[in-house]
Structures are given as C-alpha cells and as structure tokens.
C-alpha positions as CSV (number, residue, x, y, z in Angstrom):
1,X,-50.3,-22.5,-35.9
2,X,-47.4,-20.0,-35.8
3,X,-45.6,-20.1,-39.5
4,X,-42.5,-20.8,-37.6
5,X,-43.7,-24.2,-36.2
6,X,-42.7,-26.7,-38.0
7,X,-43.2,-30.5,-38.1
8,X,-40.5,-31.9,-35.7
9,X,-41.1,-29.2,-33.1
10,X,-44.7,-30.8,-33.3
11,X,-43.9,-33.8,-32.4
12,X,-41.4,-32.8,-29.6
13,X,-43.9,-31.2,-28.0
14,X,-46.1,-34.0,-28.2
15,X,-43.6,-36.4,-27.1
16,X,-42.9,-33.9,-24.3
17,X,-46.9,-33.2,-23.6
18,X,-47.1,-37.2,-23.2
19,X,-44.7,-37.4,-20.7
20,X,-46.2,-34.8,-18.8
21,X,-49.4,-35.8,-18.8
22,X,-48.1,-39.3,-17.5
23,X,-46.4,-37.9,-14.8
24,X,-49.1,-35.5,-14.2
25,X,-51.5,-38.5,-13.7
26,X,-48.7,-40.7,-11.4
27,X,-49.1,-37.4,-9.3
28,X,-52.8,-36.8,-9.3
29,X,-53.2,-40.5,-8.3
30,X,-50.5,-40.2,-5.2
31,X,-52.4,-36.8,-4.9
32,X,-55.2,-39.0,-4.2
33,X,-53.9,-41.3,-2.2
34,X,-52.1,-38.9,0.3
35,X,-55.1,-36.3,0.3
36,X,-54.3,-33.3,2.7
37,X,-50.8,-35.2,3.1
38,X,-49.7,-34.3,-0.2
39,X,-46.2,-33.3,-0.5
40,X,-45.6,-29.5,-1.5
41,X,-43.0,-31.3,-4.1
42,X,-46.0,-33.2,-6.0
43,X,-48.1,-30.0,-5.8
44,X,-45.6,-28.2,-7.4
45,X,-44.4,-30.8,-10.2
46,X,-47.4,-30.9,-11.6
47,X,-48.3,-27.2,-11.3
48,X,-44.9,-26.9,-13.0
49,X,-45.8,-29.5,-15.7
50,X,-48.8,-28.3,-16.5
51,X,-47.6,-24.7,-17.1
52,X,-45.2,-25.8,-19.7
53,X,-47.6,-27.5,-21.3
54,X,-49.5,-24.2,-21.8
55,X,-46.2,-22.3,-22.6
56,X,-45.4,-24.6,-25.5
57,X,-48.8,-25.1,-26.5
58,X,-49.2,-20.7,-26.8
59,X,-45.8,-21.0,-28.7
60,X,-46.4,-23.3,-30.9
61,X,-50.2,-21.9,-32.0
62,X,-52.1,-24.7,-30.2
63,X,-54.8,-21.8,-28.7
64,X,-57.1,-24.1,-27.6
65,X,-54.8,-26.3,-26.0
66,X,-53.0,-23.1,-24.1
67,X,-56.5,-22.1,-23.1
68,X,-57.5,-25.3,-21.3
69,X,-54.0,-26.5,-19.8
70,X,-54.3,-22.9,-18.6
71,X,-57.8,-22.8,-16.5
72,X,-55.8,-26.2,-15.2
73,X,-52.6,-24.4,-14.1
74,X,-54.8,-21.7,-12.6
75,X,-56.7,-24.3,-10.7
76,X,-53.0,-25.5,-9.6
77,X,-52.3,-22.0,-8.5
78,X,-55.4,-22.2,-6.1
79,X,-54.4,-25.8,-4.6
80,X,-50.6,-24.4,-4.3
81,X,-51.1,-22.0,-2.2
82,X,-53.7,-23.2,-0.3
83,X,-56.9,-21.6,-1.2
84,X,-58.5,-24.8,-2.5
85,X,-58.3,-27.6,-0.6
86,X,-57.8,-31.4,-2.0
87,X,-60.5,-33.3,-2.2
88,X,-61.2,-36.7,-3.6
89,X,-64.1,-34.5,-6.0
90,X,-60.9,-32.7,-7.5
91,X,-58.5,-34.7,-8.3
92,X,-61.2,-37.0,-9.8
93,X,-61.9,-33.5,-12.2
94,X,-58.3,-33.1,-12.8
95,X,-57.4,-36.3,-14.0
96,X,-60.5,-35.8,-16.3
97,X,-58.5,-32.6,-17.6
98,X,-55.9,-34.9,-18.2
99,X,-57.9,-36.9,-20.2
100,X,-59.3,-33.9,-22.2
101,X,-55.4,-32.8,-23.3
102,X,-54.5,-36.4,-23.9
103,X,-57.5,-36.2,-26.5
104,X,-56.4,-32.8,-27.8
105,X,-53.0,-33.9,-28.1
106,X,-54.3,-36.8,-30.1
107,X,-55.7,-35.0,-32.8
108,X,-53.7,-32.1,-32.4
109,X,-54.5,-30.2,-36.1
110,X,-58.1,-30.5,-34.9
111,X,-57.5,-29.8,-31.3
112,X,-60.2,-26.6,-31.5
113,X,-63.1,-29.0,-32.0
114,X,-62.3,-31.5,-28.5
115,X,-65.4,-30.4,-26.7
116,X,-64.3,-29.2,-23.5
117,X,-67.2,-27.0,-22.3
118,X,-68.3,-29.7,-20.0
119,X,-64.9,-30.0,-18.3
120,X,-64.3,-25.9,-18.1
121,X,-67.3,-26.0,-16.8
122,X,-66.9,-27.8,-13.5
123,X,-63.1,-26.7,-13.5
124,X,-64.3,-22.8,-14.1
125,X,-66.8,-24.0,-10.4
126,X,-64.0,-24.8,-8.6
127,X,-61.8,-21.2,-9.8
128,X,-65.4,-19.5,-8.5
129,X,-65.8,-18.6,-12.1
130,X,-69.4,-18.7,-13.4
131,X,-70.3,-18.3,-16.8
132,X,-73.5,-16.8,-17.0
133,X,-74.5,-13.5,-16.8
C-alpha cells in the first residue's frame, strides 16, 4: 500500500467497495432477468461501479484488487458496446467475480493471496484472452 493511505481512507473505500458490489450484484441479477432486454442504464452503472472500484483500489495500493476489478471492467467494456453478448453463462461468471472482490475486500491486507486464477481464467475466455503460449 501507498505510504499516503492511511486507515480511514481504508475503510471508506471498503465501505464504498461494499456498496458497489451490492448494487453491482442487484444489477447482475436484473441483468439476468432481462437478458438481451437489459437497459443501457444497468449496463452502464455497473460498468461505472466497477471502474471505480479499480480506480480506488490502484490509488490506494490494493494491486491485486485493481488487477481483477480491472479484467471485470474490461469485460464490461465488451458487453457495453456490444461485442459480447449476455448470456445467462456470463452473468453467472460475473457475479462469481463479485464474489472473488467481496473476498478480497474481506481480507484486504492479504488481498494478494485470494486465489483468483480460476476466475481470470474463464473471465480472460470470454475477453478472447488465452494464457498459454
């Protein structure tokens, strides 16, 4: 963590990461539910929420927590502007990210040693990203 972080901006964030992730998870579900009907409005809150989580998480030193909230906003990205379609398969592997930050929120000081490699795994197959040579 940055030397300029201290304690209270800590916990701000992960008052503010909570809220985000609740309301990232009211979304996914009605993301869900509406499939294809998703509102551009949904799409975009939780593109939006998720980005700041990553932004606060980068400022505040939390690398691994930047990294994964950021493969997340990039898979965002895709459904935003329409390269990726919604399907049931997806929102079922976002809401699993969701579970992953809860977790790394959690234990934040030991946030670097959440195993995630199963989960940026399948997120990394959606981006088209493979990770072998």
């Amino acid at each position: 963590m940055s030397e300029m972080v201290d304690d209270d901006m800590i916990k701000e964030f992960l008052t503010d990461a909570h809220d985000y992730l609740e309301s990232i998870e009211l979304d996914l579900l009605a993301m869900e539910r509406d499939g294809i009907q998703t509102s551009a409005e949904i799409i975009n809150r939780i593109f939006r929420a998720i980005h700041s989580v990553k932004g606060s998480a980068g400022f505040l030193g939390l690398t691994p927590v930047m990294g994964f909230s950021h493969t997340m906003e990039s898979l965002f990205a895709k459904v935003r502007d329409g390269s990726l379609s919604l399907e049931p398969e997806l929102v079922d592997v976002l809401l699993a990210g969701v579970d992953k930050l809860r977790l790394m929120f959690d234990d934040h000081p030991n946030c670097g040693n959440v195993p995630v490699s199963e989960e940026l795994a399948v997120l990394n197959r959606y981006l088209g990203i493979s990770l072998h040579p």
